[in-house]
Residue frames as qw, qx, qy, qz and C-alpha x, y, z in Angstrom:
[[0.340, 0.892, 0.296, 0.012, 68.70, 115.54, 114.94],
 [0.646, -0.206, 0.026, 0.735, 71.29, 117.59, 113.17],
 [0.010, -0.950, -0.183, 0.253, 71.95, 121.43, 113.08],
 [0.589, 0.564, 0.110, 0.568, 73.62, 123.28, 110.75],
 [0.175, -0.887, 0.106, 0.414, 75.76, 126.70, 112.99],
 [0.599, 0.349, 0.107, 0.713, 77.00, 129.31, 111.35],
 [0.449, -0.708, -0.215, 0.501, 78.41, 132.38, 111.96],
 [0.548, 0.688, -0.041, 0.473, 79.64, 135.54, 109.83],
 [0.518, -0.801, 0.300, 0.024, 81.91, 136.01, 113.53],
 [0.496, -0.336, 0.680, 0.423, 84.20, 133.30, 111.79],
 [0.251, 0.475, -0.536, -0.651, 84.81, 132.70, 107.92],
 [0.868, 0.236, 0.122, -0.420, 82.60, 131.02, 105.49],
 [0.805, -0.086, 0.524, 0.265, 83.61, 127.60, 104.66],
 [0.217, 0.600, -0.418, -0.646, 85.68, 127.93, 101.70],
 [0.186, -0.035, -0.915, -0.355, 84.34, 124.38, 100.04],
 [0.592, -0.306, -0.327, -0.670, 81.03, 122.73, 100.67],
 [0.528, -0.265, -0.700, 0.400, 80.76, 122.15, 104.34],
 [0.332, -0.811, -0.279, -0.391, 79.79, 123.53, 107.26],
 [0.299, -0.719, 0.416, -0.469, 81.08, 126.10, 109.93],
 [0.084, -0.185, 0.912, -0.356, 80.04, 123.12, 112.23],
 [0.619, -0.206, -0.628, -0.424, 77.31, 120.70, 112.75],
 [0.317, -0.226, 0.771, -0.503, 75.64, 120.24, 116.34],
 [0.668, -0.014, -0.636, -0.387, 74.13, 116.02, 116.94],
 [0.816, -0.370, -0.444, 0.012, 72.90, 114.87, 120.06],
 [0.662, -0.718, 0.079, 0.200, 74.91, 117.13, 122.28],
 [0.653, -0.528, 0.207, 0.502, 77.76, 117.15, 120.31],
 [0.410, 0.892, -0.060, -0.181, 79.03, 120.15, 118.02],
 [0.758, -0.029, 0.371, 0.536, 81.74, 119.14, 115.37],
 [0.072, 0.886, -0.102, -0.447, 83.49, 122.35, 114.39],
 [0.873, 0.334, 0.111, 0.337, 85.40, 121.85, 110.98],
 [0.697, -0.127, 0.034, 0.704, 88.82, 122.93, 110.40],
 [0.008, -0.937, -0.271, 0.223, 89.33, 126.25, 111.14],
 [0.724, 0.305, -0.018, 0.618, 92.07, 128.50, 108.92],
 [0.311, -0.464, -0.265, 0.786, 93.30, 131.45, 110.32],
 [0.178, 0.496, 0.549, 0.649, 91.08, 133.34, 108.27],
 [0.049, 0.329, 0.502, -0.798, 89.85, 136.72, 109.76],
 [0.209, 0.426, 0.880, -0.028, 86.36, 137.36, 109.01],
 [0.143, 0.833, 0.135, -0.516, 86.08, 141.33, 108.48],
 [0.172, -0.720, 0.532, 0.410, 89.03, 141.02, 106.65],
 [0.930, 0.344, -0.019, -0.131, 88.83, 137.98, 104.49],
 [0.318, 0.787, -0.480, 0.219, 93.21, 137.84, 105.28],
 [0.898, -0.310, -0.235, 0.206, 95.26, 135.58, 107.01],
 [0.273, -0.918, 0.282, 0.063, 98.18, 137.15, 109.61],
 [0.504, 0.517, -0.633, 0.279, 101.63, 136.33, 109.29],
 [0.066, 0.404, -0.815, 0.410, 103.38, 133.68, 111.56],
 [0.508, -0.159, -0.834, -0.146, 102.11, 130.73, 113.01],
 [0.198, -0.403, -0.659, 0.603, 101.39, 132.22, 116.65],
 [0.308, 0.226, 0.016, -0.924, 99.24, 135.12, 114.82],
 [0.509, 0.021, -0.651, -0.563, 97.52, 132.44, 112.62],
 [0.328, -0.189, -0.887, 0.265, 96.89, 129.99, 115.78],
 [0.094, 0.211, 0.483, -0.845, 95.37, 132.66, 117.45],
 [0.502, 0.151, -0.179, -0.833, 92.86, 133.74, 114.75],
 [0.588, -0.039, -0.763, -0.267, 91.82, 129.99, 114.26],
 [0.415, -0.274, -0.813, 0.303, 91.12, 129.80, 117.39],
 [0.094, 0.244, 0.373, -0.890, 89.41, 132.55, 117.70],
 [0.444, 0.115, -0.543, -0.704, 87.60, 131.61, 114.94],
 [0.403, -0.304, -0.863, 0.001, 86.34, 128.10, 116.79],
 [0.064, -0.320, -0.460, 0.826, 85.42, 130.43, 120.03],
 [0.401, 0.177, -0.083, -0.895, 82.96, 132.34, 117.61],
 [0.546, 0.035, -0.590, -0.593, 81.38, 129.30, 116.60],
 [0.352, -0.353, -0.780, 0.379, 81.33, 127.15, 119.98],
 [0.231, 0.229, 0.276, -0.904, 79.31, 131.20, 121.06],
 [0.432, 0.067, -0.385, -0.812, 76.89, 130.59, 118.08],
 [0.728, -0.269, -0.464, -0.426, 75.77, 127.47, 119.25],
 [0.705, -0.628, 0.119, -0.307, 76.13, 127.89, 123.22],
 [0.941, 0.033, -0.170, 0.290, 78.71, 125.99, 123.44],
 [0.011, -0.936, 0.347, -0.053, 82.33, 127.67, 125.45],
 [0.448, 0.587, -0.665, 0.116, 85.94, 126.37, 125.19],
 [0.074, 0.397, -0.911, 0.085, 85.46, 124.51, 127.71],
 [0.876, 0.258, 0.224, -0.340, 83.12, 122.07, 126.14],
 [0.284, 0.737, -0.603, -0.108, 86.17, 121.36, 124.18],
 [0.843, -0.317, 0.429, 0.072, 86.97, 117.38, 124.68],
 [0.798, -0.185, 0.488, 0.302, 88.77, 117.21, 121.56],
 [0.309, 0.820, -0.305, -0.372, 91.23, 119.33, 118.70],
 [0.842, 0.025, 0.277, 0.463, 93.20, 118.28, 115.83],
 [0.075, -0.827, 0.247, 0.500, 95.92, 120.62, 114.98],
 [0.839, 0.426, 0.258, 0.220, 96.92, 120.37, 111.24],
 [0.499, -0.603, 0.352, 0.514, 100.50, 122.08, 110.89],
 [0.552, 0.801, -0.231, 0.032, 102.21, 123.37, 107.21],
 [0.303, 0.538, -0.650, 0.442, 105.71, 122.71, 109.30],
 [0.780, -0.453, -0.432, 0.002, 105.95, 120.42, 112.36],
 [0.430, 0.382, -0.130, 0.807, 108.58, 122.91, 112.99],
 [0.002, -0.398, 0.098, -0.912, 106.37, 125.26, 114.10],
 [0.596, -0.345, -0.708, 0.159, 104.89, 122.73, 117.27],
 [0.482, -0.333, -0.475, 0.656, 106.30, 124.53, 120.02],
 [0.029, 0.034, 0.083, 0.996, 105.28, 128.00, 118.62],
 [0.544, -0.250, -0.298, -0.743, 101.50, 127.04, 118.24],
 [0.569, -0.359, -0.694, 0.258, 101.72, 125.01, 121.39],
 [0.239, -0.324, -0.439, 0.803, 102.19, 128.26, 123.29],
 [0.254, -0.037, 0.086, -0.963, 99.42, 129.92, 122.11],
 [0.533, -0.237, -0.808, -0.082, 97.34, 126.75, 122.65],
 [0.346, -0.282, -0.636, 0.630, 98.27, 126.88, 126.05],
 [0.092, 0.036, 0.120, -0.988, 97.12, 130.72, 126.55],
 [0.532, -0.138, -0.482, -0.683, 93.65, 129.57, 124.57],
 [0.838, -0.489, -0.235, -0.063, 92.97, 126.37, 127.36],
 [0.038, -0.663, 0.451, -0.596, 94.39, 127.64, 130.36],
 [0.527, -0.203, 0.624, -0.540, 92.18, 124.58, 132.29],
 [0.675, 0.000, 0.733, 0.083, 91.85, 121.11, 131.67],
 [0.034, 0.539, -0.497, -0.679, 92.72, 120.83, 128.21],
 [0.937, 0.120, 0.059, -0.323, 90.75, 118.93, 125.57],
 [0.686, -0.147, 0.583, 0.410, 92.69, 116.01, 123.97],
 [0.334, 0.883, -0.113, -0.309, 94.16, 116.75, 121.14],
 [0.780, -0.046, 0.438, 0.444, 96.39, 115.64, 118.25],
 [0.016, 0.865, -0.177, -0.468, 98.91, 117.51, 116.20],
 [0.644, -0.033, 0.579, 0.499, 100.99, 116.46, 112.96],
 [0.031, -0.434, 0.456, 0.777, 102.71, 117.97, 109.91],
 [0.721, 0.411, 0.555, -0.054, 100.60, 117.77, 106.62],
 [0.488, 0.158, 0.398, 0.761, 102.15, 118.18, 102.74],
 [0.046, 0.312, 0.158, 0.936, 99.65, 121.66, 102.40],
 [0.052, 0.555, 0.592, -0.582, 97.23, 123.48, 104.07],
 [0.218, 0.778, 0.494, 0.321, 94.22, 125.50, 101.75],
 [0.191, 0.920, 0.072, 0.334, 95.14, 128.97, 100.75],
 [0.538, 0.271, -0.478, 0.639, 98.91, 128.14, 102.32],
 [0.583, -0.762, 0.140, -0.247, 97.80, 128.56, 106.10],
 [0.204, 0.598, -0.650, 0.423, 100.12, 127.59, 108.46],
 [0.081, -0.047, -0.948, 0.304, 97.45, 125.73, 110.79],
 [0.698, -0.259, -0.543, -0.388, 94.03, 124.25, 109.92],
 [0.160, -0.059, 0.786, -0.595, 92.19, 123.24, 114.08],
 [0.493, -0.199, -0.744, -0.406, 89.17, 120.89, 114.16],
 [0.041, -0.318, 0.617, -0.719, 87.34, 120.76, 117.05],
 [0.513, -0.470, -0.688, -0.208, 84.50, 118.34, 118.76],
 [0.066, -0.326, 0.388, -0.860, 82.78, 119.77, 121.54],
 [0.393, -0.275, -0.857, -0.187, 80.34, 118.51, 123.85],
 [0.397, -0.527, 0.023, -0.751, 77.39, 119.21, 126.32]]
């Protein structure tokens, strides 16, 4: 059976998709921009944007029970592959304990010029 979570804790999809979808145990969070949600604004710099996107998945793994570490698996989508080592260290801070897996790589744009776009599959 699938569920539809949302949340007005993180930002409404900006196309036609959903927050996230939970199936059989396992909640697929779509790509999150650093969008804050009161605000409708994105921060400057890739370690202010990483954060909010990931604070943004955190509100939506809460909405449907789910906590970071249900986390088995991110994809980090990057504006600059440049800026790896900068949104690797606020990664780190975010899973402090067994990390999920997780792939990273440079794409040609990110919607409404983010700096990093995070996907995230979680599981019970």
């Amino acid at each position: 059976m699938k569920k539809i979570i949302a949340t007005p804790e993180a930002p409404a999809a900006v196309g036609p998709y959903s927050q996230a979808i939970e199936a059989n145990g396992t909640l697929y969070i779509s790509g999150q921009l650093p969008i804050d949600p009161a605000t409708k604004t994105m921060p400057e710099g890739i370690k202010a944007q990483t954060a909010q996107s990931l604070k943004n998945i955190e509100a939506i793994l809460r909405a449907a029970g789910y906590t970071k570490n249900d986390v088995v698996k991110s994809t980090v989508l990057l504006d600059r592959i440049a800026d790896f080592s900068a949104m690797n260290e606020v990664y780190a801070e975010f899973y402090t304990e067994n990390p999920p897996a997780r792939v990273a790589f440079e794409v040609a744009a990110l919607p409404m010029g983010a700096l990093v776009e995070i996907e995230t599959i979680a599981v019970k």
